[in-house]
N, C-alpha and C positions, 0 to 999 in steps of 0.2 A: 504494500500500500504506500509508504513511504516513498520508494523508489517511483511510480508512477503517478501518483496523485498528491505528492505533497504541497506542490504549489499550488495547486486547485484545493486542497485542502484548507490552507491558511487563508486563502483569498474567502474563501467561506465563512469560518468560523473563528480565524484570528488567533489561531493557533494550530500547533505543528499536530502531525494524525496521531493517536494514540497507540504507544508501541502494539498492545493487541486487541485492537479498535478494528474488529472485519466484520462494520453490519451487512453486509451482502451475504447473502445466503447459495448463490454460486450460479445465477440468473440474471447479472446486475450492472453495473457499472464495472466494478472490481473484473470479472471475469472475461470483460473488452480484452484485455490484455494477454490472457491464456489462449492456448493454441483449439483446437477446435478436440483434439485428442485429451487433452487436460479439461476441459470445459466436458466432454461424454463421459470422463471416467468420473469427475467430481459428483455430477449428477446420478450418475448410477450407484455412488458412492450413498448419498442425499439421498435417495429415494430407497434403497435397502434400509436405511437406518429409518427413519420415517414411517416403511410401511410393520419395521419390528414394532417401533414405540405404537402402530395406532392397533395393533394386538396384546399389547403387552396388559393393560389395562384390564380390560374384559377377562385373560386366561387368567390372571393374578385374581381375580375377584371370586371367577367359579371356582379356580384350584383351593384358595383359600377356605371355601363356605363346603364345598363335597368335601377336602381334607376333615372337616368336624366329622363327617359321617364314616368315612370312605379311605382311610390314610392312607395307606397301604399303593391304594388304588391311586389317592392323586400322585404321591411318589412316583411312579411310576411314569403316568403322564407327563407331570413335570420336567423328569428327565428326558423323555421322548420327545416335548417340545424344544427344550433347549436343547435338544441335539441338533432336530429338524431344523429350528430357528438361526442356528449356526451354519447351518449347510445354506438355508434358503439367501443368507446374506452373502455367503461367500461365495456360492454360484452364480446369484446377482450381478455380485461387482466383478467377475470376472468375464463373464458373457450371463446378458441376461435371459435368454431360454435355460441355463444351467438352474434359475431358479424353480423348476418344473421340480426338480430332484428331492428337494425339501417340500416344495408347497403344496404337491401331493400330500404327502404325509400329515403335513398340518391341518388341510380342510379335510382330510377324513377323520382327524383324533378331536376336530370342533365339532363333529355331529354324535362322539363316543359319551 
């Protein structure tokens, strides 16, 4: 940021960019700059982490409430998700039909 936008920085706000000051979320101004291969890996990056957190939520709630019942059983799950969940991110960012690998697994163990 510094290196590219410092001067436009200052001219803005009157002071120098903040050493880890990156509000651009990898969509933005900031990523003008990145090559087009840096800009699709970032994103794939962004959007595996994104679509864990918008599961992450919901599994943590039911695992928690069936664990009262069922421990044994959520254990189980749990670890199957975070296995899956780990595959699903890591085949994401590396090519994303690789996420098929995990995501299978996950939408069949969300109807278990």
């Amino acid at each position: 940021m510094t290196k590219h936008f410092a001067d436009e920085h200052k001219k803005a706000f009157g002071t120098a960019p903040p050493k880890q000051g990156y509000p651009d979320a990898g969509n933005g101004r900031f990523m003008e700059k990145a090559s087009y291969k840096e800009w699709f890996e970032f994103s794939l990056r962004q959007r595996a982490h994104g679509q864990f957190m918008e599961g992450l939520t919901v599994f943590l709630f039911a695992n928690i409430i069936g664990g009262l019942f069922y421990i044994q059983y959520s254990l189980v799950i749990a670890a199957a998700m975070l296995f899956f969940r780990t595959i699903f991110v890591f085949g994401y960012t590396v090519k994303p039909e690789l996420r098929q690998v995990g995501g299978i697994p996950i939408t069949l163990m969300t109807y278990v």
